[in-house]
N, C-alpha and C positions, 0 to 999 in steps of 0.2 A: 559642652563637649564639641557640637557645631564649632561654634567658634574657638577653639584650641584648632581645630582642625584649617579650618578657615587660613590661622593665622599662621603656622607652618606652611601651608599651599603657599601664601604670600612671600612667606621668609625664601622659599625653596624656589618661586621666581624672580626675588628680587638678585637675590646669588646668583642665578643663572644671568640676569642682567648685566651683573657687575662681573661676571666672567667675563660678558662678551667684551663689554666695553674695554677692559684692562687688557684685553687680547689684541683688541683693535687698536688702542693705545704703542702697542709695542711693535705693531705694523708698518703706521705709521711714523714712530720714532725712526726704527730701522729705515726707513723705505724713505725716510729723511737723507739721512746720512747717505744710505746708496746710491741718492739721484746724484749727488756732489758729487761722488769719489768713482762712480762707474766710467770706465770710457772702455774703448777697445783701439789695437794697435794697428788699423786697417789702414796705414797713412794713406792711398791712396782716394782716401775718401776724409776728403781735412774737413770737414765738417759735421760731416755726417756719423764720424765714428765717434764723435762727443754725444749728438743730439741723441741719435734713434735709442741707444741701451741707454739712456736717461727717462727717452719717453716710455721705452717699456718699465722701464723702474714707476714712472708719472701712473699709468693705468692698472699696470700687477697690483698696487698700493692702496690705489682708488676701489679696484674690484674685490678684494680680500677684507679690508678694514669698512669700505662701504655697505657689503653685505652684512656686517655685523652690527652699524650702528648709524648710520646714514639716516640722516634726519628732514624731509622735509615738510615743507608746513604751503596753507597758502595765505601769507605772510607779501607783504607787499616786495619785499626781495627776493624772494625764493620763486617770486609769477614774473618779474623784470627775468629773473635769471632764466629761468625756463622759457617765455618766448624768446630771451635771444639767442638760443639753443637752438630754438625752433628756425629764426630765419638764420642763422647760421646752416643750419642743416638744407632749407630751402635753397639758397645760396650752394650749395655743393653739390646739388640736383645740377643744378646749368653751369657746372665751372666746367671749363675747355679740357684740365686736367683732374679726374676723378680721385685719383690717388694722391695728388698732393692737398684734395679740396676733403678728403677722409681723415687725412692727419689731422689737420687746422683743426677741425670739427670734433675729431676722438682728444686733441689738449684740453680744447674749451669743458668736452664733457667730464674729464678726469677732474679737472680744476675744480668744477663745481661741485662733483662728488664728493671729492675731497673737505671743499666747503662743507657741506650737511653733514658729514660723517664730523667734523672738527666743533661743528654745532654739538651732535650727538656726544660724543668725550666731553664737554661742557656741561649737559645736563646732569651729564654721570658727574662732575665733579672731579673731572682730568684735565680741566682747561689748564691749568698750571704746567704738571710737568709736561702736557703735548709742546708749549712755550717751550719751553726749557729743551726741550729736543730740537726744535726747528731752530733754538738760538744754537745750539750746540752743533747741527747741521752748517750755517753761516762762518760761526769760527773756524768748522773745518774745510771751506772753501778760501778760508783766507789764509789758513798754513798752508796750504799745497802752492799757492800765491807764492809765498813767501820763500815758500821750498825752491820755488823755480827761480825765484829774483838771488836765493843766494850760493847760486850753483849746481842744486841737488837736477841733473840729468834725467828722466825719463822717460820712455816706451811712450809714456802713457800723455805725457805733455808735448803742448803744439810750440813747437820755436818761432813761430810766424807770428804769434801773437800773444808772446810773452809779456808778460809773467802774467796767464793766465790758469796755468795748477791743472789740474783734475777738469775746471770746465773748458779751457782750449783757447781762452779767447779773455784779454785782460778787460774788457771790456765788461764781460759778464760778472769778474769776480766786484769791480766795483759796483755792479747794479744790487750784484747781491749784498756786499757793502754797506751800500746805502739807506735799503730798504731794510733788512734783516738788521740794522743797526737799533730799533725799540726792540726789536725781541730780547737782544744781548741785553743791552740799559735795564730791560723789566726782568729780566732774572737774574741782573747783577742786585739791583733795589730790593726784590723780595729776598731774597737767598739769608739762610745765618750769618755764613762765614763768603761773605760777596768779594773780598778779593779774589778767589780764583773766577769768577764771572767780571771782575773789572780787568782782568790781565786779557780774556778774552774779548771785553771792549776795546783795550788796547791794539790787540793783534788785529782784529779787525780794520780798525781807524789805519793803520797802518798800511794794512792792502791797500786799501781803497787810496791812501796818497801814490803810492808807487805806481799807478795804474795809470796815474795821467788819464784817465776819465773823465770830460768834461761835463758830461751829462749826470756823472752820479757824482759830482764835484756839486753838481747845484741841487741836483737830488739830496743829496747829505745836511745840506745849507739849509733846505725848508723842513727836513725831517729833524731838526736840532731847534731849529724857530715854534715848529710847532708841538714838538713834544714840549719844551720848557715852557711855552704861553699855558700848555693844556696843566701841566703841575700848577704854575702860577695861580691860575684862574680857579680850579678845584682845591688852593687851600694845600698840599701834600709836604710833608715834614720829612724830605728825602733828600734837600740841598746836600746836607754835610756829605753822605755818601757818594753824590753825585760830585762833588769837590776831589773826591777821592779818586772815582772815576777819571775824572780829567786830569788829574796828577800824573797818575800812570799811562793814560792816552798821551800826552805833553812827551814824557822822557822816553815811549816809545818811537814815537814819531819822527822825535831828533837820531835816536839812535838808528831810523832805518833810513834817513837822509845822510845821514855820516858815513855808515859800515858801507864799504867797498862791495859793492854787487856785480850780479852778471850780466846784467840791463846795459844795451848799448843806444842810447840816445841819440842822436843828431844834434843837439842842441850842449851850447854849454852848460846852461844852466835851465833844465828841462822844466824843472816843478815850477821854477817863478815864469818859463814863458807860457806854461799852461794856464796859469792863475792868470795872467794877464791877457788870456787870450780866450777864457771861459765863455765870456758874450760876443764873441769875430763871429761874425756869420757874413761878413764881407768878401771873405775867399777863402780858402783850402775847403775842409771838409763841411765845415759852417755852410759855406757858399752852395756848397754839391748839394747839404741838405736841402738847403728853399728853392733849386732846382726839382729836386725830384718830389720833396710837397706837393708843388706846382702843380709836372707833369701827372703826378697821381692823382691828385684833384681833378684837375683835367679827365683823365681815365671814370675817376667816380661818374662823373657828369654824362659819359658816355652809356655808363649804368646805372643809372639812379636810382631802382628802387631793390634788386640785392647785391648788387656790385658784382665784379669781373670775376666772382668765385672765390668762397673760401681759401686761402692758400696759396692763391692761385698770380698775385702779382708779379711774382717774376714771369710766369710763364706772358701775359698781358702789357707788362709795362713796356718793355722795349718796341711795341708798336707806337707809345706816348711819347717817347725819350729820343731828343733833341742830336744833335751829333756832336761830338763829344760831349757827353753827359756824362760826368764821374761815377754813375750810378753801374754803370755799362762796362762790361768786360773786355778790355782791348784784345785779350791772347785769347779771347773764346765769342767771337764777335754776335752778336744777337744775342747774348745772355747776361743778365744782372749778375754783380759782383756776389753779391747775396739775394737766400732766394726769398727774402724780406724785406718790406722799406724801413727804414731808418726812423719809425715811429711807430708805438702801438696804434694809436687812433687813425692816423691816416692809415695802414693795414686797415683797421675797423671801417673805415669808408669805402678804400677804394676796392677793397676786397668783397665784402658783406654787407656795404649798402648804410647809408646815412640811417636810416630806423633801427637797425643792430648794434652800431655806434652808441644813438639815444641811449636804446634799453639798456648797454651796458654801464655808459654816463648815471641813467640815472638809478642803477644796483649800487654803483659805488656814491653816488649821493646821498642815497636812503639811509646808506653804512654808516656814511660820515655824522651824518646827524641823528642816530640811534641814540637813545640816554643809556647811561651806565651810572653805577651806584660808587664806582671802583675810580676815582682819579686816574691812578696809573693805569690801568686797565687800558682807560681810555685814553689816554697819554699816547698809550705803547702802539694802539687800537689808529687815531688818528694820523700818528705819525709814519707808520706801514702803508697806509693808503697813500698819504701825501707823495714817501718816498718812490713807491711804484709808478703811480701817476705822472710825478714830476720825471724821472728816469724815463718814461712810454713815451715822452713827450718828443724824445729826441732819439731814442734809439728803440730797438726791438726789446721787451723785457718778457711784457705778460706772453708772447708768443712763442716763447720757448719751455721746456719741462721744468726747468731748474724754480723759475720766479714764479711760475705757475703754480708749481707746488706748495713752498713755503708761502709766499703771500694768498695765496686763497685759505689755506690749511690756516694760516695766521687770525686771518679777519674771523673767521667758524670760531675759532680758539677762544677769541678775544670779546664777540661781540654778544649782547645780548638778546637772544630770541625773542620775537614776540608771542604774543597766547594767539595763537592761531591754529585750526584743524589739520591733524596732518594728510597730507598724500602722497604715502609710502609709493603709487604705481607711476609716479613719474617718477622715483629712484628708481624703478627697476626699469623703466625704458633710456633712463640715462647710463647706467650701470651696460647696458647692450653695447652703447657707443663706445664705452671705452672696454669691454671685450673685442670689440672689432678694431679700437687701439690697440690691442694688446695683438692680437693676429697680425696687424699689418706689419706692427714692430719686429717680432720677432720674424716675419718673412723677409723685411730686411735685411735683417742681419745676417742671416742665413746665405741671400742673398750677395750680400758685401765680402760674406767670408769665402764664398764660391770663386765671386769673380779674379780675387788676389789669389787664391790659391792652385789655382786649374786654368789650365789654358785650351783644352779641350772643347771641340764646339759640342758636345753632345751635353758636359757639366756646364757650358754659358748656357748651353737652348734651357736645360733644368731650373736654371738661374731665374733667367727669365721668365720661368712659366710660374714659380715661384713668388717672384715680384716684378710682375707687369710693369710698375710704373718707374724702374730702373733706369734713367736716360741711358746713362752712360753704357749699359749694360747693353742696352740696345743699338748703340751706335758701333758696339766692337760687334756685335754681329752683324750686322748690317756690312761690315767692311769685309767678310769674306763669308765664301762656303755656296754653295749652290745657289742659282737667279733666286730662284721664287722664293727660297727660305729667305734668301740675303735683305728680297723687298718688303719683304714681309714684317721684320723688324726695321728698316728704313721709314716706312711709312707708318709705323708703332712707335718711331724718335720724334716723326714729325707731328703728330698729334700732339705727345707730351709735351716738345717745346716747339711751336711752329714758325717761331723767328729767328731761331737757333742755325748760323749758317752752315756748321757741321753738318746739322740734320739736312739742309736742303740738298747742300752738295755728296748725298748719297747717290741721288739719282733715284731712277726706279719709279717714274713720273708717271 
């Protein structure tokens, strides 16, 4: 009798388990798709109205599906992951600007949530379809791509840096591209009926050409070297279908270099000068990058042991950077073009210091050389890391919500845990950081939608008081209304960016 009794207790929590998990599963599927397709219409904030409602999408997701299944262990990845949380977090104690060294700090901690929770769907035995959604998230970064290169107009797309869809910036859609490109492959290869998963390898392959991406051009190149070496070498009986695949990538490809688009080039023949100009780091933007490498390097050296602050390189580097430095914004003088370097790992140096760098180096080494029982698995598994990695190398990826989410949520998905004891309470002191992601984002927003809409100083001062770390917000009041209020946010601009000439030439010394 005990044991009948026993054995329904078990059944009645193992149910409750598989609740949660297939709850948490549909969180993050959704909370996939939403990081892609969110933006808002706040043009006067061309960056920021792609990023911030992304990153709230990045932590709501983290925080909701985290609480439910969030896994972690002390496993030799999940202590790399957690100290470099930790000097990351250290690192944000001494950044010059608090509030842009809280964002940095609230992705890093989503990201890794994300990770353990994607673990957790795994144990459950969701690692498949959780794949299956973040490939289905990728495909739909590449129509909205696509949307824009063949005419389709929208609120919600940036024209400045076409054809980049829903995430603003062409640049991203091929990061996503390149890297989100094994998730597609592993759930075109397992699927029954995989031509509809190879029409979306297609569409994909296709953004990522039109983008003129040089960085997820060779991101792609080693993501295709190593998925195919890692089939090869594990023996996997998938060529034909994979023949299949490229069939339909092949006559996609041609058909979106042929078809008349909206894309207005400078060049006559744009795709072959990109191809041929893949490795130039002699001059144009190539050139600007081993400048500001440099300069940043530089900047690390001046902070060697946690760097100039989390987040914090724009506000830092323009004391490094040279005159004319591409890096450097001519119509806003003393402020970087972007408020990132043009590299994950250099970010990781000169922002958080060479040891936070390491620890993250060696989380995703630990990854890379994890055994799996699963070829493709591990196919799909190595080829993600490669493509991130390679794509960081040259531009900003893991630093934003979008690649943050897929590629971390990927690698949980994909990789195999080890037997280690868990410690559930460093989930919940990580879980903290990305609810204080989630508050700052949403104050943003709040914020952004104030300053376009009202032009009253009592709704900016509200603004403000709302989201402190507002430059811009700070510099329209600064320009008018009473001395002591006016310097008051004057020397609140200057703080946040203090080589920012607008800021200096307020006055109020």
């Amino acid at each position: 009798m005990e044991t009948n009794v026993t054995q329904v207790e078990t059944h009645g929590v193992q149910q409750f388990v598989n609740r949660r998990a297939r709850i948490a599963l549909r969180i993050v599927q959704a909370g996939a798709l939403a990081v892609v397709l969110i933006a808002t219409t706040l043009h006067a904030f061309e960056l920021d109205r792609f990023f911030v409602p992304k990153e709230l999408v990045l932590h709501v997701t983290a925080l909701l599906a985290g609480i439910l299944v969030a896994r972690a262990t002390a496993s030799r990845v999940d202590r790399l992951l957690a100290l470099f949380l930790l000097v990351s977090a250290l690192s944000a104690i001494f950044a010059p600007n608090p509030w842009l060294a809280m964002r940095a700090v609230a992705i890093s901690a989503s990201s890794v949530v994300l990770f353990w929770t994607a673990r957790g769907l795994r144990e459950a035995g969701l690692g498949e379809p959780l794949v299956r959604g973040l490939a289905l998230a990728v495909i739909a970064a590449a129509v909205t791509s696509l949307l824009q290169t063949y005419g389709l107009d929208l609120d919600f797309f940036s024209e400045q840096r076409a054809p980049g869809g829903t995430l603003g910036n062409r640049n991203f859609v091929a990061h996503v591209a390149a890297f989100g490109f094994p998730l597609v492959l592993f759930a075109a290869l397992r699927a029954r009926r995989y031509w509809l998963w190879s029409i979306g390898a297609a569409i994909t392959i296709a953004s990522l050409v039109l983008t003129r991406s040089r960085a997820a051009w060779l991101a792609f190149a080693a993501v295709l070297v190593v998925f195919l070496a890692t089939l090869i070498f594990t023996r996997q009986r998938v060529f034909g279908r994979l023949a299949g695949v490229a069939l339909i990538a092949c006559v996609a490809v041609g058909a979106a270099l042929v078809l008349p688009n909206s894309l207005h080039w400078r060049s006559d023949n744009p795709y072959l000068e990109t191809m041929r100009r893949v490795a130039d780091y002699g001059g144009g933007s190539g050139h600007g990058r081993l400048v500001q490498y440099e300069r940043s390097l530089n900047m690390a050296l001046h902070h060697p042991l946690l760097g100039a602050g989390a987040g914090n390189w724009a506000v830092v580097y323009p004391a490094f950077a040279p005159k004319s430095d591409p890096s450097m914004n001519d119509s806003e003088p003393g402020m970087t073009f972007n408020p990132w370097p043009s590299s994950d790992w250099i970010a990781a140096v000169s922002e958080r210091g060479p040891i936070a760098a390491a620890l993250l180096a060696l989380a995703f080494l630990a990854l890379f050389f994890r055994k799996s029982n699963d070829g493709l698995e591990r196919a799909a598994l190595l080829a993600t890391i490669t493509g991130a990695l390679v794509a960081g190398l040259f531009d900003a990826v893991l630093l934003l919500a979008i690649p943050a989410f897929i590629v971390w949520t990927a690698l949980g998905a994909l990789s195999c845990p080890d037997e280690a004891p868990r410690r559930q309470w460093i989930v919940i002191l990580v879980l903290l950081v990305s609810l204080l992601g989630a508050f700052r984002s949403a104050s943003q927003l709040i914020a952004m939608q104030i300053y376009v809409t009202h032009s009253d100083r009592a709704s900016l001062a509200h603004a403000a008081t709302i989201d402190p770390g507002n430059f811009r917000l700070r510099v329209r009041l600064a320009r008018g209304g009473p001395r002591k209020q006016r310097c008051e946010h004057a020397r609140a601009a200057r703080t946040l960016y203090p080589h920012a000439v607008v800021a200096k030439r307020l006055g109020c010394d």
